[in-house]
N, C-alpha and C positions, 0 to 999 in steps of 0.2 A: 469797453472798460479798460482791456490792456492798453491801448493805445491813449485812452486820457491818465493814465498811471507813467507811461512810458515820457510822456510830454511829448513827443514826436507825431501824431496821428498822423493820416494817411499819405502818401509821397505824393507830393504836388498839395498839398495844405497849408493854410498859416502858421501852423504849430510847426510841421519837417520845415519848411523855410526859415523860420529862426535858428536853425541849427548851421545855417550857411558858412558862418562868420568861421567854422571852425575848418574848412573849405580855402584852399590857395588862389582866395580871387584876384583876378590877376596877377599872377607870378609868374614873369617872363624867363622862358629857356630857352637855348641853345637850338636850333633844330638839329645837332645831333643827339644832345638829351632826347628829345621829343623822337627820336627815332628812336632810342634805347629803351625808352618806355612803352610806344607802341609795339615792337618786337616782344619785351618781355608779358605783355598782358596779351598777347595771340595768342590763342587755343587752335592746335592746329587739328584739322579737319581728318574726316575718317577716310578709311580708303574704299576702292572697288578696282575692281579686274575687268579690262577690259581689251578687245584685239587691239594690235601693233597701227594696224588703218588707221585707228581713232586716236593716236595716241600724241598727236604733232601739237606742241604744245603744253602737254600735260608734264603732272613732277610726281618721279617716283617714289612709290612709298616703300621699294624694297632696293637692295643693291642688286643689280645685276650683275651674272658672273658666267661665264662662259665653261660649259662642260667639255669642252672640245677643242682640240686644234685647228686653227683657220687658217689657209684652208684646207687643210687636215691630209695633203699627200705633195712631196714638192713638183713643182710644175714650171713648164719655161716661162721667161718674162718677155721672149720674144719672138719671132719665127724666125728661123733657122734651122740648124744640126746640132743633136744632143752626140758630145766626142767625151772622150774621156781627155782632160784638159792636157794631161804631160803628154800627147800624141802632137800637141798643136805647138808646144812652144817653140820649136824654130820655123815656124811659118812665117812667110813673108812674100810679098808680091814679086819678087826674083826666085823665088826658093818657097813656093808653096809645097803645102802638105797633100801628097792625096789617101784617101780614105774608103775604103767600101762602103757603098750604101748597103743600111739593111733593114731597109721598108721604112716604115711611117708608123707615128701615133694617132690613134686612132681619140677625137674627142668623146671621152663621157662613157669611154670602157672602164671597168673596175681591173683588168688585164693587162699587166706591164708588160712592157718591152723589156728588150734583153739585146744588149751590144758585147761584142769581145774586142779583146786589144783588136787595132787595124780596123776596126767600124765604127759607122755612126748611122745614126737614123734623123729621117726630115722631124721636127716638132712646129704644129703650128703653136701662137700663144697661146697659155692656160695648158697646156695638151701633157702629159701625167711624165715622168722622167725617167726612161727606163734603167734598168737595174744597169750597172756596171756605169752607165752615163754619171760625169759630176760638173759638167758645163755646155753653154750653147752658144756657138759660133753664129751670129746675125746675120741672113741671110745676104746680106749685101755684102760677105765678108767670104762667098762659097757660091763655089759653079756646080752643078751638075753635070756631068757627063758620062749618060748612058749609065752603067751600076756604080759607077765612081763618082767622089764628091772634089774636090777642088779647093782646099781653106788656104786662106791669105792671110790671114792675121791671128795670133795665137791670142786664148784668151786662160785664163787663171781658174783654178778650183771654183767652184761656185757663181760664175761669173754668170748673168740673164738667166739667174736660176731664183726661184721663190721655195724658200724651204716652208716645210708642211706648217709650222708654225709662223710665220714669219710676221702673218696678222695679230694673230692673237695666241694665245700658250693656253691650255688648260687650266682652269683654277686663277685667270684672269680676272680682276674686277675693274671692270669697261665702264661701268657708268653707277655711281653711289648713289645710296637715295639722297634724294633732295633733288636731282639733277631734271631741268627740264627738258624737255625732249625738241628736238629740231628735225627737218624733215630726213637728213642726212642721217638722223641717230636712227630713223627709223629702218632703213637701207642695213645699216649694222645691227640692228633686232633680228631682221630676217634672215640675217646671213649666219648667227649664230643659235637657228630655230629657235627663238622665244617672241612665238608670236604673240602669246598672251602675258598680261605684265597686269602689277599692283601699282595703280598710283595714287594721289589724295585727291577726293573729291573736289569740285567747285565749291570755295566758300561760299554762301549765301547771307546776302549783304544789304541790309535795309537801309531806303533811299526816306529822307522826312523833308520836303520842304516847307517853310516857315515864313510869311511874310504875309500881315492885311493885304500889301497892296499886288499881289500874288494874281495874274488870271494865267489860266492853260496859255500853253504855247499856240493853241490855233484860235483863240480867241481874238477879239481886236479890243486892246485896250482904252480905256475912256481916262480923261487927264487924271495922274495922279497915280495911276495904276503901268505894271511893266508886265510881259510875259515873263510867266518861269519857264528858268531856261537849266538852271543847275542839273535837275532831274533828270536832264537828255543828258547833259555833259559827261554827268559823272554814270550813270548809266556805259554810256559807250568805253571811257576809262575803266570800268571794273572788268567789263568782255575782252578787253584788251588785256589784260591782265589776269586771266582766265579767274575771276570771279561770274557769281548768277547775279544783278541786282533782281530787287522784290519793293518797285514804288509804294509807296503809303499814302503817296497825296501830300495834298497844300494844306498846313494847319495853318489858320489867319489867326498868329500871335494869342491862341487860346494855350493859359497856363496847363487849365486840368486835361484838355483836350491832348496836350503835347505831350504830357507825362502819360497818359495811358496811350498814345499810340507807341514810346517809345519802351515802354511796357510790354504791350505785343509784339513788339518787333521783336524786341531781345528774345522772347519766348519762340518765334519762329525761325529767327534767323542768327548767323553764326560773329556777326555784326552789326553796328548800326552806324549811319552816315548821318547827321540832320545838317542840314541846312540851312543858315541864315537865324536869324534871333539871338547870334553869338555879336558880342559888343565889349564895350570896356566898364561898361556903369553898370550899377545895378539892374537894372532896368532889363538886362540879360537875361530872358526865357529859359534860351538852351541851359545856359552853367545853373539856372537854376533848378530847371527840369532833371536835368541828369544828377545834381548832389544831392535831392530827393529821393531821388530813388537807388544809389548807390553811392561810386567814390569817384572825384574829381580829381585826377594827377595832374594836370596841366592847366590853364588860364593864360593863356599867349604864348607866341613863340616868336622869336626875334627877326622877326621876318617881313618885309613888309614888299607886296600887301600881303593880308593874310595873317596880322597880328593877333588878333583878338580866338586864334583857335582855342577850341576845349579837347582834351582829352580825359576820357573817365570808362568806370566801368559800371554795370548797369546788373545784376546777378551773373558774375563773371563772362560778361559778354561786352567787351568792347564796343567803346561809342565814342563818336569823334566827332566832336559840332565843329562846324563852318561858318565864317563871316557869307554873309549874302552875296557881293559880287564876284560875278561867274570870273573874274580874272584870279582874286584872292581864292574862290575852289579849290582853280585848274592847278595854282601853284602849290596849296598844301598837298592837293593827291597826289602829286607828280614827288614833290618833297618827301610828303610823312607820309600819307595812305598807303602808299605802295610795298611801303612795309611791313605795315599791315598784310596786307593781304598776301605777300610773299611768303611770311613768315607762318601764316594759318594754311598756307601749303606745302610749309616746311624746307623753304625752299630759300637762299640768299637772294639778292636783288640781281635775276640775271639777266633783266630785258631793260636796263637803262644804258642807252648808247650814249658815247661821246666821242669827239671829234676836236683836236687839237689844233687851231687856226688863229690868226693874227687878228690883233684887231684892228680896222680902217680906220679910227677916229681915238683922238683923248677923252677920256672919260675919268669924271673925278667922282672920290666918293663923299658922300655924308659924312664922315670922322664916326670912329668910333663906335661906327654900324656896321651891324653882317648885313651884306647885301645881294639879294639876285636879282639879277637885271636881264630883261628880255632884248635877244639882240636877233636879227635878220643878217643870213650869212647870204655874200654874193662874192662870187668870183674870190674864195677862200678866204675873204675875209668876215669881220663880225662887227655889225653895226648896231649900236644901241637904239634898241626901238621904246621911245620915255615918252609917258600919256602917264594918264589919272587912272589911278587903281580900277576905276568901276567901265572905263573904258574897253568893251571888245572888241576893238580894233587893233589894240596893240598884242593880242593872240592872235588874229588873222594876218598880222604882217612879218609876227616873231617865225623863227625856226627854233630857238630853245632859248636857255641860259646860260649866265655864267656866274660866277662865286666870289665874291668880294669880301676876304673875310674882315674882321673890325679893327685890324691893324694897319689896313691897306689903304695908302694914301687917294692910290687911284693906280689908272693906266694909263698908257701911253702910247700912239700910232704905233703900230707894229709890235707891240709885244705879243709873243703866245699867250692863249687863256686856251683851258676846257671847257667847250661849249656840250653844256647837255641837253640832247636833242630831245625834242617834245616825241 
């Protein structure tokens, strides 16, 4: 009764479809809008605790900060003699210094040494600095003889010395949340004991593909019909990007079917991905599945391939339809999605590389168009790899892109471009 009073009845019905027109269908943006928009509608994800092992990869959900000096007592930077530095400064190889040995450092005692004027002691590296010491003559710079040492070259206050701080100062902040962790950061966790840490969970990220002419990838198609392939693709893209995907399956262009799968998704998962049934005409599933059941911000993005994308949201759970060809996916994930999923781990875009190289060939552009364009880098150069959107062979021959914005006539043999690497 609410729902015939409302004139809306249920999402994915004739009655919620009439309400479309009030819907930005197709209203073409910028893909930095489309970035700005998927950032701002991410919900970022919750945290857990877990050991430093696990951690290569992951983005913190707390700042790190070190309670301690690193490495917390000063130590030599090199093997030689710990001297007191104003002993050595008229050293020289006609006119060296000598010195009394008095013994050695011992690694991995808590027990300093202890030098007086007219002494020095051997220090290997790392080895603790004894008291009155405040420099280290490099052993290629000092003889031994018998309880006596032999220096040739004078060195300065503090010189192949590492003061107790020198790494890190107490009350440091080493790494801010958001930061994602690389295996090196891991090496710096453990050196300043925090071997257990808060970071934001794996987004969980529903995959929907959409297409009648849809069989499994390990099927053999009969005319008419293509494997799905998106589902692998973008699957392996979200693990790269430490998201979980959670497939849905093949819906075959069923309206109420696609509105209640992507119903369940949102209620399980922290986004939703669908695939294919996104187009320019009416005739459009996805834009209309999803403005059924929530709100549409987006209807294309200036990009081609890959025009016809949808961006909406679904009971505040981001959804983002896809054109069907696995080349126009590859390009939005790599473009917008990543955004997405950076930002639900709270995290800036820090795993997109690029590489700053010439280009081998003239290339002109469409006028007027933002363009990305797939190119293959050989021998530091970038060569335009140009095929038919729905073609995937110009991803198996590409190494990335590069950015043509709509005022750019074109290029020219040899100019720099930033190529972003797939």
């Amino acid at each position: 009764m609410q729902e015939a009073e409302s004139g809306q009845g249920k999402p994915g019905s004739p009655e919620a479809l009439l309400h479309e027109d009030t819907k930005p269908f197709f209203d073409v943006v910028t893909i930095d809008e489309a970035v700005r928009i998927v950032r701002s509608i991410a919900k970022q994800t919750g945290t857990e605790t877990i050991i430093i092992d696990d951690a290569e990869g992951r983005v913190l959900a707390e700042s790190i900060i070190t309670n301690e000096d690193i490495p917390g007592f000063d130590r030599s930077w090199k093997d030689g003699y710990a001297v007191i530095a104003q002993e050595t400064y008229a050293a020289s190889e006609s006119a060296p210094v000598i010195l009394s040995l008095h013994g050695s450092v011992s690694m991995g005692k808590s027990e300093k040494g202890h030098i007086s004027p007219g002494e020095c002691m051997y220090i290997p590296t790392g080895g603790q600095m004894p008291d009155g010491a405040d420099a280290v003559v490099m052993i290629e710079y000092a003889e031994q003889a018998g309880d006596k040492v032999i220096i040739r070259q004078p060195v300065v206050v503090r010189e192949n010395v590492i003061a107790k701080d020198e790494d890190f100062s107490a009350g440091t902040v080493i790494y801010p949340a958001g930061s994602t962790l690389r295996p090196q950061d891991i090496g710096v966790l453990a050196a300043i004991g925090k071997t257990r840490i808060s970071v934001r969970k794996f987004p969980r990220i529903a995959i929907v593909s959409t297409g009648v002419e849809l069989v499994p990838s390990e099927a053999i198609p009969r005319i008419g019909e293509v494997r799905e392939v998106n589902s692998h693709l973008i699957s392996v893209f979200l693990r790269r990007q430490g998201a979980t995907p959670v497939r849905y399956g093949i819906i075959r262009d069923n309206m109420e079917e696609l509105v209640r799968t992507i119903q369940t998704a949102s209620q399980e998962c922290d986004a939703v991905i669908v695939s294919g049934g996104s187009s320019k005409d009416r005739n459009d599933i996805t834009f209309r599945a999803i403005a059924s059941l929530g709100k549409v911000f987006v209807h294309g993005i200036s990009i081609a391939p890959g025009k016809p994308t949808i961006i909406g949201q679904c009971d505040d759970v981001p959804v983002i339809g896809l054109p069907g060809h696995p080349v126009s996916t590859f390009m939005v994930m790599t473009l917008v999605a990543v955004h997405l999923i950076q930002a639900m781990k709270g995290s800036p875009c820090q795993h997109i590389y690029k590489k700053t190289i010439k280009m081998a060939t003239d290339l002109k552009s469409e006028g007027g168009r933002e363009q990305y364009i797939r190119v293959k880098i050989e021998n530091d150069e970038a060569t335009p790899v140009l095929g038919k959107s729905g073609l995937l062979n110009t991803l198996l021959y590409s190494d990335g892109i590069i950015h043509l914005p709509s005022g750019k006539e074109g290029l020219i043999k040899g100019e720099e471009v930033e190529v972003r690497l797939w």
